[in-house]
VMD Tcl script that draws the C-alpha trace (Angstrom):
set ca {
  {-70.40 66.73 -15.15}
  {-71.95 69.61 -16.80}
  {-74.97 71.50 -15.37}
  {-76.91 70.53 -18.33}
  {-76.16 66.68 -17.60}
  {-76.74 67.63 -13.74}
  {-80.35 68.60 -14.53}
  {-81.22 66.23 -16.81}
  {-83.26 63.89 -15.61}
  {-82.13 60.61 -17.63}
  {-78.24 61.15 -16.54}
  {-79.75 61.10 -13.47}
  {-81.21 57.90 -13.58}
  {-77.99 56.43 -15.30}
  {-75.95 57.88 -13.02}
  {-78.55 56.21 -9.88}
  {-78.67 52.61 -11.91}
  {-82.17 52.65 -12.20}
  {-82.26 51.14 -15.73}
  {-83.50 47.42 -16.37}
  {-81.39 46.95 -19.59}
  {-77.77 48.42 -20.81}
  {-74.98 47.90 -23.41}
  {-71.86 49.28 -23.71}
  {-73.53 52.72 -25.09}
  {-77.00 52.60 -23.67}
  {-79.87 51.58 -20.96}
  {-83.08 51.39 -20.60}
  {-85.91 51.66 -18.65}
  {-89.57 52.17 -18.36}
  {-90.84 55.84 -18.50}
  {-93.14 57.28 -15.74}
  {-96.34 56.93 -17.80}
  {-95.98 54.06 -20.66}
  {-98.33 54.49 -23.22}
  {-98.82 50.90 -24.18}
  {-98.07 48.18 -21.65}
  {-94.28 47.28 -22.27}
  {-93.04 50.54 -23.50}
  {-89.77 51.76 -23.24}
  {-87.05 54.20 -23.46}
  {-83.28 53.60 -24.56}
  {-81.06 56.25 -23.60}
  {-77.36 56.78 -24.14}
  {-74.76 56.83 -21.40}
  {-73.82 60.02 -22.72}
  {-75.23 62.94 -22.73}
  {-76.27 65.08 -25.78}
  {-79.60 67.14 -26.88}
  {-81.03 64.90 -29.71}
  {-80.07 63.19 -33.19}
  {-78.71 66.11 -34.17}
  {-75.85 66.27 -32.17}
  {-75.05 62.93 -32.69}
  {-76.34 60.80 -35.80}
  {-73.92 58.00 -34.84}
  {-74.92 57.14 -31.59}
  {-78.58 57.84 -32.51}
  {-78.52 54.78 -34.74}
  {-76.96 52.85 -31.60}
  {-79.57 53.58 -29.74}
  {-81.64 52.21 -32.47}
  {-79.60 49.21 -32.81}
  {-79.99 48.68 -29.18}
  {-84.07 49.20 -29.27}
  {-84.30 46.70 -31.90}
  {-82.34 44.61 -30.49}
  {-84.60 44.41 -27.30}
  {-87.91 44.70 -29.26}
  {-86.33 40.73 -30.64}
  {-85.63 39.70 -27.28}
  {-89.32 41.12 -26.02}
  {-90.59 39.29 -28.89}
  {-92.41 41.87 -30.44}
  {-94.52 41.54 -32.86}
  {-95.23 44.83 -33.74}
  {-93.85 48.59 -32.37}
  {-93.47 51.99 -33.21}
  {-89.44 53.50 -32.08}
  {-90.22 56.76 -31.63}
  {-87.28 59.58 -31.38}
  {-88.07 63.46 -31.30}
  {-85.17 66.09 -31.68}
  {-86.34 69.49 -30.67}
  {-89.01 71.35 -28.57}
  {-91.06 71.90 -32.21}
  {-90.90 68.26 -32.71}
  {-92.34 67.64 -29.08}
  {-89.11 66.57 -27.26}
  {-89.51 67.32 -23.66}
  {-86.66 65.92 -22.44}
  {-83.10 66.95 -23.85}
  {-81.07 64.17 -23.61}
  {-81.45 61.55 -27.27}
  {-83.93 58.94 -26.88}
  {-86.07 56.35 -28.43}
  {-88.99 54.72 -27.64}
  {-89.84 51.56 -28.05}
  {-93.61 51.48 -28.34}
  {-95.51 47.87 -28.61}
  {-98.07 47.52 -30.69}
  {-101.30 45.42 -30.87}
  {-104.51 45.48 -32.91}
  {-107.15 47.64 -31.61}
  {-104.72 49.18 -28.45}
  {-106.03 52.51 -29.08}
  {-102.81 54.62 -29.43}
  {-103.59 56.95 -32.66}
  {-100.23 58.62 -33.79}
  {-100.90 62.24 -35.25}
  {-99.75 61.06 -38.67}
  {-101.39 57.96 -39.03}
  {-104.93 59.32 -39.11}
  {-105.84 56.44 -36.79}
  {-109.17 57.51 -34.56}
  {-109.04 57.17 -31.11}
  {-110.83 54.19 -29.43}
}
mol new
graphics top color blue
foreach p $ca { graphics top sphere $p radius 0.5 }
foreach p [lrange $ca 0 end-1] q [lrange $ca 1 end] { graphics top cylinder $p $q radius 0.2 }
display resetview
């Protein structure tokens, strides 16, 4: 294990088992401070920075988020992935976020315009 994958936080976790769902190439899990009730993060088993480094298993992660959003029943989310510090990633290791969505829940994305309840 590198020292990168030693400090990250989400090999960590993976590492621990504290994830609620997995597939062959990913897990997921809640993060420490959802911003909509139900939100979550799927993270590949492997480590790397961001989409960047790896387009393929970016869109398996994808795959994987959409694929839960269905069995969540969803009937509307945002799946959110950043890929660099400029683009507000905090934490290095590829993610996406699976963000529900409801009339009127009050979560204005920057781009969207939206005003704040």
């Amino acid at each position: 294990m590198s020292k990168t994958e030693r400090d990250c936080p989400f090999c960590g976790r993976i590492e621990r088992g504290e994830f609620d769902y997995s597939d062959d190439h990913n897990v997921a899990f809640q993060p420490l401070n959802p911003v909509t009730p139900g939100h979550f993060l799927v993270v590949p088993r492997a480590h790397m920075s961001n989409a960047f480094e790896s387009p393929s298993a970016a869109g398996l992660a994808l795959t994987f988020a959409g694929y839960l959003a269905n069995q969540m029943d969803l009937g509307a989310a945002n799946f959110i992935t950043s890929a660099g510090r400029a683009a507000t990633q905090t934490v290095f290791h590829l993610h996406v976020h699976i963000v529900p969505r409801s009339e009127g829940d009050g979560l204005a994305l920057p781009w969207t315009g939206q005003k704040r309840d």
